[in-house]
N, C-alpha and C positions, 0 to 999 in steps of 0.2 A: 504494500500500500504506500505510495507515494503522498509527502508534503509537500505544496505546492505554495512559495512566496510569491507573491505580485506586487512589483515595485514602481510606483505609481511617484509623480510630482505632489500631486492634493489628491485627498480620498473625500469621498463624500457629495464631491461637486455634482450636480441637479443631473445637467445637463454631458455629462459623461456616462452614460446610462449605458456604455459597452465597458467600462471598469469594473462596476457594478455586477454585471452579469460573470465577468472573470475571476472577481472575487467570490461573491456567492452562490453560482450556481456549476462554474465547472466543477472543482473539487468541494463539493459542502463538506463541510467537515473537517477537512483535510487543509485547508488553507490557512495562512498569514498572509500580513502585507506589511510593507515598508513604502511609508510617505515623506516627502521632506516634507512638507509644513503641513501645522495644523490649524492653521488660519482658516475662518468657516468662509466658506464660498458666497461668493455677492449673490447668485442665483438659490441658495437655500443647501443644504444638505441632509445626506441620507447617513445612516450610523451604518458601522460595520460592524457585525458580531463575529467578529473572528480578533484574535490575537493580531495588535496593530504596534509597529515602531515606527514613532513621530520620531524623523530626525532631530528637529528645532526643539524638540524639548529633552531629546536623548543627550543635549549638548549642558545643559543644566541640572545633569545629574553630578552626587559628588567625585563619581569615577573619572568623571570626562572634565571635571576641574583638577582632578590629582593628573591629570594626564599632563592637558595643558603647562600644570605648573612644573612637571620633568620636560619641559621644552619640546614635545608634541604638539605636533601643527594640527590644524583642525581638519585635515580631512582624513589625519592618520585617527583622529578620537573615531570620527565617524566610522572609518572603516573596522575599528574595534568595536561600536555598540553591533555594525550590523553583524559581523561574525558571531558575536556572541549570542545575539537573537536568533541568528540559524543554526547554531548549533545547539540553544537552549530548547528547537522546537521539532530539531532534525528533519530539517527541511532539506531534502535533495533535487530539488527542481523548480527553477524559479523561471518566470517570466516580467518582462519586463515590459512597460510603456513608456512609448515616447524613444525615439533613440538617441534623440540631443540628451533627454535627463538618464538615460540609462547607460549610456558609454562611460561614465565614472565610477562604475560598480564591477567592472567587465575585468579588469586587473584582480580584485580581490575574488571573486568568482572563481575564476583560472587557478588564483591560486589557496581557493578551499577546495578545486576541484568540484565544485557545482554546477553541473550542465547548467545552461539558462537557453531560453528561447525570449526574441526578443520582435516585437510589433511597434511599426510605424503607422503613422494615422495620417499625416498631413504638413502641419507644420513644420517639423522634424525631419520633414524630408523635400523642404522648400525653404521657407523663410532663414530657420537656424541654420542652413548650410551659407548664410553670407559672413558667417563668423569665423573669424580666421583657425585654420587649421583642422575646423571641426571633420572636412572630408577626409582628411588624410585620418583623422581615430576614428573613422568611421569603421578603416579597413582593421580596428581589432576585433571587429563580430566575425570575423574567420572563425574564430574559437564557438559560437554560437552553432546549437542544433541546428538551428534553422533562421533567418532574418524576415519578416515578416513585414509585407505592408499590406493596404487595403485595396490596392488596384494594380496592376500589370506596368500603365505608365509609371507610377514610381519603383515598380522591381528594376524595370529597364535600365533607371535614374541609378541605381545604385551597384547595379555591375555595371556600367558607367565610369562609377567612384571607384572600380579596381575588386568590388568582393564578386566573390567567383558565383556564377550563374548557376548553379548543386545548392548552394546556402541562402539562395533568395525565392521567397516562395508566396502566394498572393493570400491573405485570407480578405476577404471583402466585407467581413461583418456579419453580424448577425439581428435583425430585428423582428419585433411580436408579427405574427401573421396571424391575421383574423380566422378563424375556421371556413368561411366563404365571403367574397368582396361584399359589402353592402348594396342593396341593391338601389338604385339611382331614379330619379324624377330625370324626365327629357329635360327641364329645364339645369340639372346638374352641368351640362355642357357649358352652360355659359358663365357658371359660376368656376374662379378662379382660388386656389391655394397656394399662401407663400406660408413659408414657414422655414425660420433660422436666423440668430443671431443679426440683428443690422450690423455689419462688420465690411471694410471694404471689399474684403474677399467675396463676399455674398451679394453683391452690385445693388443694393436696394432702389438708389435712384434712376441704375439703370432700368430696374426692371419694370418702377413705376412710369418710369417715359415710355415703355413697352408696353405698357396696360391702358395707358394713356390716349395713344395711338390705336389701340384695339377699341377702346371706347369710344371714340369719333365715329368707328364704322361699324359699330353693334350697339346701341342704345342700352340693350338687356343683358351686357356684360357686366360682371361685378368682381372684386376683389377682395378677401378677407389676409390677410397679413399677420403672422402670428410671431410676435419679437422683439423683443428691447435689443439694448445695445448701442453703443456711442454714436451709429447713426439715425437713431430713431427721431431725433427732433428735428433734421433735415428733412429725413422724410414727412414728417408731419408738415414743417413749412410749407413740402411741393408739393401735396396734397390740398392744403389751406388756399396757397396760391392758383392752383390751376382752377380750384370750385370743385373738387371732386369726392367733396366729402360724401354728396349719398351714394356713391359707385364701391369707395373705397374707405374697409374697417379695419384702421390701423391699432390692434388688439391687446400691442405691448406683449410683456409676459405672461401670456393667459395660462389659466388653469390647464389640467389634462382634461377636463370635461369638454371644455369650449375643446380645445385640439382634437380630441376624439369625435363630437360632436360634428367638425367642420369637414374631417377626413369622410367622413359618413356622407355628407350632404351636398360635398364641393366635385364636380367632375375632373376636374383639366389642375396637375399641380403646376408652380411656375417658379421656377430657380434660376438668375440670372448671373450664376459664379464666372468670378475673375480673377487673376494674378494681380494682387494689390503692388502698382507701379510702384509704392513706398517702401515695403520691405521686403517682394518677393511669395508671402504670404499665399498658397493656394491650396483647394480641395485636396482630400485622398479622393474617396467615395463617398458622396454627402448618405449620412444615415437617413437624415428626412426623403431624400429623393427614394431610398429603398423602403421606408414606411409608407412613401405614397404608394409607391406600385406594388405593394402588398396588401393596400386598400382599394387594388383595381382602378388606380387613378391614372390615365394618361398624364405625359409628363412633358414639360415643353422646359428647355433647358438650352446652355451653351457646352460648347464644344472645350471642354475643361479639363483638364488632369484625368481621372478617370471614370467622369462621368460620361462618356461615349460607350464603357464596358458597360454601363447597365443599363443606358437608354439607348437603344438603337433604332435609328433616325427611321422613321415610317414602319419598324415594328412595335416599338413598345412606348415612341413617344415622338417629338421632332427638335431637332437640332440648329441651332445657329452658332454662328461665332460670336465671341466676345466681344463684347458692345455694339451691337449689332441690334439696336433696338427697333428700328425698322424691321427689320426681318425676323423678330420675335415678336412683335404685333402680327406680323404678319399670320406666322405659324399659331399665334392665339387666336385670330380671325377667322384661319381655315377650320379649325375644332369646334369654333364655338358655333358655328353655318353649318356644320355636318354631323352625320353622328360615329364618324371614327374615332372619337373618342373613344367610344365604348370600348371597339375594338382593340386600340391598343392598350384601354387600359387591361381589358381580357389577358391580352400575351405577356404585360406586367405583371401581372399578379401572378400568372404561372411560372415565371422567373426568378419572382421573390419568393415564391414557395419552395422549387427547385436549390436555387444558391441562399440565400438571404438571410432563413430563417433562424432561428439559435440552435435550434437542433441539428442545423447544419456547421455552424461555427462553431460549437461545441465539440461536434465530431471531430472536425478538423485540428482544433489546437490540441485534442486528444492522442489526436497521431503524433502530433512533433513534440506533444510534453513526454511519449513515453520514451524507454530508453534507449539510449542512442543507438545499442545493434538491433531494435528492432525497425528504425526508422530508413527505410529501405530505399534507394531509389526512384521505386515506382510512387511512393509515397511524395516524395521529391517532385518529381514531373508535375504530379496531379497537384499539388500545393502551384507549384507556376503555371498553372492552367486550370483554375478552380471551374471553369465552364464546362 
C-alpha cells in the first residue's frame, strides 16, 4: 500500500478544484500534503483532512530556529522539516504541482530516493519560464517517473527545453460529468456562457467586443459571465458604456448554484483565451471549457495552447484566432441562427465523458504513481497521447 504526498504552493484554494480531487480522492486515506503557505485564499477555502506540512509555519518551529542559529540557511531548514515529515508518515510516492514550485524539492527527492511524478497546469509552463534559468532546472525532472502536463502543446514545449520525449506524458484533467447533458429549450442557443477568472489570459474584453458584435445581428442573444478578478470593473465599464446591461449579466463570483444552474440552461459556452503580451501568461487546458462540454455545451473558443485538443473546430465546437473578435461574433452568430449547437455540443459531451472525467484522470495518474518497473512503455505512449 502506497503513501502518497502532494506538494502543492497553497492548499485549500476555491478555485483549484483539481488539487482537491489529488488530495482527497486519489489515494483517500493514504495521503499527505506539503504547502508552502498557509495564507487563506482571496476566493474562500476548503480544509484538508489528511496530515498537512505548512512550510511558513514549519519555519517557526523551535527546530528550525536551533537550525538557523548553527548557521543553516533557510532552504536547508526547509529541506529538513520536509524529510522529516516523509519519513514520519513513510511516504514513498509523491506528486507534485506546478513545476516552477516543485523543481526545489526534486534535489532532496533524488536524494531520499523518493520517486515523484510531477504535473504542469499552465502557468508553469509559460509565464515562469521568463525567469532566468528556470529552463535549464527544468531539465532535472529527468529523475521524475513521469513529467506531466494538461495538453500535448505544452508536452511539445518541454522536450523543446531538452527533457526526453519517454518522461513527458499529457494528463488533460479531470472534471464532474453529469450522468446525461441537460436537456435544452431551443431558445438555449442563443443564450451565451463565460465562465473564468477576468485575468488577461482569459481576454474578457475581448470577448465582450465579440458578444457585442453578435448582439447587433441577433437581438435575442444574451450573455451570462461568471467571475471576479482584476479585470472585472473594466468589464463592467464596457458593459455600462456600450448600454448592454439587459443582454449582458456580469455575475462576479457567483455561487455553485447560479454556475450549475446556468451550465443547465445556457446553450453555446464562450472563452476568449490569450497569451497575456505582459508576462507570457497562457492556458494548459481550461477546466471550464471541459465542464462545459460535459454539460453538452457547444463551445466557441480561440485557437490557444491546448484548447484546439478539446474543441475541435466544427466537431465539438468552432474556433478562431486570438483577438479575433470579428470572427468570434461571427462563429457566435452562426450557433445562435442554427441549431448545431446541439450537435456539437452532442460530440462534446461524449469526449468529456471518454477523456475528461475523474475517473479517467484518476486512472491515469494511477498508472504513473505506481512503481516504476511497473510503468511500462506502452503506459508511456498512451500518457502522450491521452486521445
Amino acid at each position: 500500500m502506497r503513501t502518497l504526498a502532494v506538494f502543492t504552493p497553497q492548499l485549500g484554494t476555491v478555485s483549484e478544484t483539481f488539487i482537491r480531487r489529488h488530495v482527497e480522492d486519489l489515494l483517500p486515506g493514504r495521503t499527505v500534503a506539503v504547502a508552502a503557505q498557509s495564507s487563506h485564499p482571496m476566493d474562500g477555502r476548503w480544509t484538508a483532512l489528511c496530515p498537512v506540512l505548512y512550510l511558513d509555519r514549519s519555519q517557526l518551529r523551535p527546530s528550525a530556529r536551533v537550525l538557523r542559529r548553527l548557521g543553516q540557511s533557510h532552504q536547508r531548514s526547509i529541506a529538513y522539516a520536509v524529510a522529516q515529515f516523509l519519513r514520519r508518515h513513510r511516504v514513498d510516492i509523491v506528486l507534485g504541482e506546478y513545476l516552477d514550485h516543485f523543481i526545489d524539492f526534486v534535489p532532496l527527492l533524488d536524494s531520499l530516493r523518493i520517486p515523484y511524478v510531477v504535473q504542469g497546469h499552465g502557468i508553469d509552463l509559460s509565464a515562469a519560464l521568463r525567469r532566468p534559468d528556470l529552463a535549464e532546472r527544468y531539465k532535472l525532472y529527468r529523475s521524475a517517473q513521469i513529467v506531466l502536463t494538461r495538453c500535448e502543446f505544452h508536452r511539445r514545449r518541454l522536450i523543446g527545453l531538452g527533457l526526453p520525449a519517454e518522461k513527458v506524458g499529457v494528463n488533460p484533467g479531470g472534471v464532474d460529468i453529469p450522468e446525461r447533458p441537460p436537456p435544452r429549450a431551443p431558445q438555449a442557443g442563443k443564450r451565451f456562457l463565460a465562465l473564468g477568472r477576468m485575468v488577461p489570459k482569459k481576454g474578457p474584453i475581448y470577448l465582450l467586443q465579440a458578444f457585442r458584435l453578435c448582439a447587433e445581428a441577433d437581438p435575442e442573444a444574451t450573455l451570462d459571465y461568471i467571475g471576479d478578478g482584476e479585470l472585472l470593473p473594466a468589464a463592467r465599464q464596457f458593459v455600462d458604456a456600450l448600454g448592454l446591461g439587459e443582454r449582458v449579466r456580469l455575475h462576479g463570483a457567483a455561487g455553485n448554484d447560479v454556475r450549475d444552474r446556468l451550465l443547465r440552461e445556457c446553450g453555446i459556452f464562450v472563452q476568449h483565451s490569450v497569451t497575456d503580451p505582459d508576462t507570457g501568461d497562457e492556458e494548459g487546458l481550461p477546466a471550464a471549457i471541459q465542464e462545459a462540454m460535459a454539460h453538452g455545451m457547444a463551445v466557441v473558443s480561440t485557437r490557444h495552447s491546448g484548447i484546439a485538443e478539446a474543441v475541435e473546430h466544427g466537431v465539438t465546437g468552432l474556433l478562431v484566432e486570438e483577438r479575433d473578435t470579428r470572427g468570434m461574433a461571427q462563429a457566435m452568430i452562426e450557433l445562435a441562427q442554427s441549431d448545431d449547437w446541439r450537435r456539437l455540443g452532442a460530440a462534446g459531451a461524449e469526449k468529456a465523458r471518454r477523456l475528461y472525467s475523474w475517473p479517467a484522470e484518476r486512472a491515469r495518474l494511477l498508472r504513473f504513481l505506481a512503481p516504476a518497473d511497473t510503468v511500462n512503455a506502452a503506459a508511456v505512449a498512451a500518457a502522450a497521447s491521452p486521445a
